[in-house]
Backbone as CSV, one residue per row, in Angstrom:
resi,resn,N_x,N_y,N_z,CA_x,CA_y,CA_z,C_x,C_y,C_z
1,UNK,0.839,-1.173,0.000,0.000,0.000,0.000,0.890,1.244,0.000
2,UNK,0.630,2.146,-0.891,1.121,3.484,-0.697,0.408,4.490,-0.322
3,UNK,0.566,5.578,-0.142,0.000,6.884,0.767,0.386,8.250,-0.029
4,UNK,-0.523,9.062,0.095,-0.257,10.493,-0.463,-1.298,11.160,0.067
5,UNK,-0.855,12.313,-0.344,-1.637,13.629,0.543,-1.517,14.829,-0.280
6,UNK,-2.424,15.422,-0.617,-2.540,16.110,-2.106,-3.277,17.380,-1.277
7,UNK,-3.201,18.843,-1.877,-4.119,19.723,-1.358,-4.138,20.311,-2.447
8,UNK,-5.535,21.629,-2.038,-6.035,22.553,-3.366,-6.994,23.343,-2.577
9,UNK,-7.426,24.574,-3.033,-7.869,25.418,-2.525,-9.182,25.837,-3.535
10,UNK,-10.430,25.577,-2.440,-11.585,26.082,-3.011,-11.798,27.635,-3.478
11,UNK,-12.584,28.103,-3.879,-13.108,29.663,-4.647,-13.449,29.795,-3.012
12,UNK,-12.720,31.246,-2.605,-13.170,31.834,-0.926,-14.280,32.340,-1.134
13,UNK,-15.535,31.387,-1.308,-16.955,31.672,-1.271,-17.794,30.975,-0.744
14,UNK,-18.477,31.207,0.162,-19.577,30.465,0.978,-20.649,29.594,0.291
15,UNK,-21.131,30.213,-0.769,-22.014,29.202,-1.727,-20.986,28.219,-2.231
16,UNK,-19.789,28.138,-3.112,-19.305,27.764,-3.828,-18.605,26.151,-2.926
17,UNK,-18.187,27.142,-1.737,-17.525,25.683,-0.852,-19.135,24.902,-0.511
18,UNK,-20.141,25.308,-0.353,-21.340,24.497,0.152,-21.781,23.600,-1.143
19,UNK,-21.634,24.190,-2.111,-21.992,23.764,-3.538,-21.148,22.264,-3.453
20,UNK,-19.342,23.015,-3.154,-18.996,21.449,-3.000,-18.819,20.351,-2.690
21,UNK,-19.307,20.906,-1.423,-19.484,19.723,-0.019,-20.578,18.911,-0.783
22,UNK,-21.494,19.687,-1.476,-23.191,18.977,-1.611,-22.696,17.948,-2.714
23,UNK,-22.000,18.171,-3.526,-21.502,17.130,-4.745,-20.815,16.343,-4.130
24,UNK,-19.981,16.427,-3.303,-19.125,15.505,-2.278,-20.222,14.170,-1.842
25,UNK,-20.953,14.981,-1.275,-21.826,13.892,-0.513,-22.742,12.736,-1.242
26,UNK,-22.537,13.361,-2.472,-23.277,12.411,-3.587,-22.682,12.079,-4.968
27,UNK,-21.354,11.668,-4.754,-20.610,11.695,-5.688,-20.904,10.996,-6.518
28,UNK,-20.815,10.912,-8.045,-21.729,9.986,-9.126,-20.832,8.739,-9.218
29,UNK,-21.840,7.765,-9.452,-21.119,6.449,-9.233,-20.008,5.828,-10.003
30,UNK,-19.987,6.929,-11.379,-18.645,6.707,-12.604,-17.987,6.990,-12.072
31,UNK,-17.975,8.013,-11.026,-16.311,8.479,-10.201,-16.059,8.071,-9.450
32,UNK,-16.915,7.324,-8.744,-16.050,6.314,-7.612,-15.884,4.775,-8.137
33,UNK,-16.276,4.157,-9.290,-15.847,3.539,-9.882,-14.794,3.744,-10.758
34,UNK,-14.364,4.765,-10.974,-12.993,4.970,-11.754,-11.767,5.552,-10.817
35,UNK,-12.194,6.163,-9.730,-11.620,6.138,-8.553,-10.595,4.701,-8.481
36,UNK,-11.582,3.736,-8.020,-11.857,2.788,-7.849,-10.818,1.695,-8.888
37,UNK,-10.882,2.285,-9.874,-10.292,0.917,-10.844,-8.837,1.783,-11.527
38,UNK,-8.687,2.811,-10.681,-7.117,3.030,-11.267,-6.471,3.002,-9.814
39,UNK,-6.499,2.053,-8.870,-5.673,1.592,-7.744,-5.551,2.442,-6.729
40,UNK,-7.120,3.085,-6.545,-7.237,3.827,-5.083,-7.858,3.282,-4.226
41,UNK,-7.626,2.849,-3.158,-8.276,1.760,-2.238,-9.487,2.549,-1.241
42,UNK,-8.286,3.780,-0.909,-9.342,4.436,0.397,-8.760,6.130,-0.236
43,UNK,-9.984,7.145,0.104,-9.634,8.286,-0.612,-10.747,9.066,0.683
44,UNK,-10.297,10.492,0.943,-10.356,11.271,1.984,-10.317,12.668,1.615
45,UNK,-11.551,13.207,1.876,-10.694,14.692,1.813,-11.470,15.356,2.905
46,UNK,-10.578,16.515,3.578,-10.878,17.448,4.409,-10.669,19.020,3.830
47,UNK,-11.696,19.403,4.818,-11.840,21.102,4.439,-11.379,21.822,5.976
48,UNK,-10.530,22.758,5.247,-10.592,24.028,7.016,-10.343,25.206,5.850
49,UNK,-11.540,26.011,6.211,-11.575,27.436,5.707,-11.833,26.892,4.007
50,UNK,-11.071,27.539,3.326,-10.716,26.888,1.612,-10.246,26.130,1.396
51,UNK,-9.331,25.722,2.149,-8.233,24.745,1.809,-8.712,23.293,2.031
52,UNK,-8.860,22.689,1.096,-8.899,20.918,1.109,-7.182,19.977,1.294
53,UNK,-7.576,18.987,2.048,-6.457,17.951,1.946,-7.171,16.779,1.803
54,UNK,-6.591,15.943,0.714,-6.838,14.646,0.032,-6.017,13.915,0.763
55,UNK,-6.286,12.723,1.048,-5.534,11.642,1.768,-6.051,10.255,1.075
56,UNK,-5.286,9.864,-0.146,-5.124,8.635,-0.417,-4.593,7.672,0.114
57,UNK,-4.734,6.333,0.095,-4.124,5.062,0.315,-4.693,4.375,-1.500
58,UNK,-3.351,3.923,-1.556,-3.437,2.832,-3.308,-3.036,2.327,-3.092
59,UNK,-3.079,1.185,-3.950,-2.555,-0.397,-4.266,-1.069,-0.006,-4.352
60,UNK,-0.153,-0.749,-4.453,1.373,-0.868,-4.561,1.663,-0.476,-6.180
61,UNK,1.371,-0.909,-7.003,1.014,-0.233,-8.613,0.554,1.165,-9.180
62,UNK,-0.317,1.946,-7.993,-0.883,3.068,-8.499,0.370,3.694,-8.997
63,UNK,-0.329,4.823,-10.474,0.876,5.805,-10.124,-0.394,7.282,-10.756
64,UNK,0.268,8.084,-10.416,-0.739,9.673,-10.946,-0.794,9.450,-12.533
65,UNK,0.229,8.842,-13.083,0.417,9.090,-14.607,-0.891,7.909,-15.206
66,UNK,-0.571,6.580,-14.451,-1.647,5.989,-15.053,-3.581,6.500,-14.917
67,UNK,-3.523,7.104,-13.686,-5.073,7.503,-13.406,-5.009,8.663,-14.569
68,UNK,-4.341,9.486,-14.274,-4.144,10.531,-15.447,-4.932,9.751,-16.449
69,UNK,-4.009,9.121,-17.078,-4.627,8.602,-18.668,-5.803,7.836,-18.549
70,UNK,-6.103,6.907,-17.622,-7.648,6.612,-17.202,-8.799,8.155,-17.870
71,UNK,-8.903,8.914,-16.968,-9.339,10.082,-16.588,-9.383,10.369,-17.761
72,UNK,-8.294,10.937,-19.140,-8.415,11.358,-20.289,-9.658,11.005,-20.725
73,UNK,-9.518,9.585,-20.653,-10.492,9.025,-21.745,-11.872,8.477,-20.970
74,UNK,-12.033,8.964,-20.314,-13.629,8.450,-19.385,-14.610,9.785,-19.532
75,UNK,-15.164,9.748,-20.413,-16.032,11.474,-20.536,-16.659,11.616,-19.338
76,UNK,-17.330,10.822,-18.453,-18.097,11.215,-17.038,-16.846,11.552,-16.055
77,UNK,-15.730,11.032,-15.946,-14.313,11.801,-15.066,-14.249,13.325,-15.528
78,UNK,-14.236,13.674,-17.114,-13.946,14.698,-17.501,-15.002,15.968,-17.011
79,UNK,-16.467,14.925,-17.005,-17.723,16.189,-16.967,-17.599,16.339,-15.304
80,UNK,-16.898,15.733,-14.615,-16.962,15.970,-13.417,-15.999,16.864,-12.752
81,UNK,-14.942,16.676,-13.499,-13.709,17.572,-13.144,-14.281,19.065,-13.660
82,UNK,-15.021,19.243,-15.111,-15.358,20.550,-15.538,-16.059,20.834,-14.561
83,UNK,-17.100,20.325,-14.051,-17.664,20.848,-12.703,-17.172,20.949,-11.876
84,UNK,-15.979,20.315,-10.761,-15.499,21.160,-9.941,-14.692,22.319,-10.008
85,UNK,-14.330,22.443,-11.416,-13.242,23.801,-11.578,-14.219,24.816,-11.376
86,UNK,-15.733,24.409,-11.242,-16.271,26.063,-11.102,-15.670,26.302,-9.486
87,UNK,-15.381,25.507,-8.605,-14.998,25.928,-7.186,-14.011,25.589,-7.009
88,UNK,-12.915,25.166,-7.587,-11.699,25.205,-7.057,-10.946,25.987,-7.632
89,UNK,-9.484,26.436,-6.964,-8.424,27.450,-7.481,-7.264,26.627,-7.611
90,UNK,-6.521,26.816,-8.159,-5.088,26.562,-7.776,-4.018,27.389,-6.448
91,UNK,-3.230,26.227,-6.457,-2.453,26.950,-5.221,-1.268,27.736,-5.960
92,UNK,-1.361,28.732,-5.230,0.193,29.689,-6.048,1.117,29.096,-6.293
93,UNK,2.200,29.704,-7.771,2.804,28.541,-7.968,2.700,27.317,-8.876
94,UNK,1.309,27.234,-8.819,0.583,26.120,-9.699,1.006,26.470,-10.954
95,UNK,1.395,25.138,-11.829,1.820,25.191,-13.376,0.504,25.131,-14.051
96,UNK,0.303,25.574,-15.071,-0.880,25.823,-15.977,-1.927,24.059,-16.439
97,UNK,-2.770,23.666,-15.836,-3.662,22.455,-15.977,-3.348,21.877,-14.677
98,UNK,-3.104,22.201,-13.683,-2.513,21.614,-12.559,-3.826,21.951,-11.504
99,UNK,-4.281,20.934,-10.908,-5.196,21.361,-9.380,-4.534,20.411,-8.430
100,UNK,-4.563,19.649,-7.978,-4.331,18.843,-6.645,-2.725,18.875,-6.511
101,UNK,-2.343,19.216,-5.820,-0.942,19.263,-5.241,-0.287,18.410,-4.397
102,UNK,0.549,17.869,-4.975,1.613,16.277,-3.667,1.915,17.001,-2.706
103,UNK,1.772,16.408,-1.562,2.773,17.194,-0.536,4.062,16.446,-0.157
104,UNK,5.244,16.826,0.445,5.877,16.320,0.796,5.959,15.664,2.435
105,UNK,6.479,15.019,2.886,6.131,14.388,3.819,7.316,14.752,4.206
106,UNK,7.372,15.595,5.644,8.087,15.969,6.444,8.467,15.385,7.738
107,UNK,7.860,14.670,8.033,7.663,13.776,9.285,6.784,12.884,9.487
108,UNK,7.097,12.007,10.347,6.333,10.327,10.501,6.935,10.095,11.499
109,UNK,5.743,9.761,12.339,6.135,9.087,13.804,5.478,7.550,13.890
């Protein structure tokens, strides 16, 4: 099993973060089946203020490049991602097509 921890920052708007919680809670079943079949086992995200943190666990095989190319070609991944870009931003810094950000892992106890 591997581990990652990804962040991104919602639109600083009260409708917009509620908008996304509400899609959160009912996420369509193509995306957690494609979730699902490019080697994400358990997937997490938290909110404080704007800021989201993603907390994956994957199979020993996952890698970003293969879901990537999954994702290309699944039009319901794509119509879903066009919908969250109405509420998310990038984090400064961010290279141009870029939202979710690796973090580095600084410590482990």
């Amino acid at each position: 099993m591997k581990r990652f921890c990804l962040v991104l920052d919602l639109k600083d708007d009260a409708d917009a973060i509620a908008a996304y919680e509400a899609y959160h809670r009912n996420v369509w079943p193509e995306i957690i089946e494609s979730i699902k079949q490019s080697g994400i086992e358990h997937m997490r995200i938290y909110r404080v203020s704007n800021r989201l943190v993603m907390l994956l666990e994957t199979t020993d095989d996952f890698s970003f490049e293969r879901k990537a190319a999954l994702d290309r070609t699944n039009p319901k991944v794509q119509e879903w991602e066009e919908l969250m870009n109405n509420y998310q931003q990038t984090l400064p810094g961010t290279k141009p097509g870029e939202k979710w950000q690796l973090t580095n892992e600084i410590f482990s106890l």
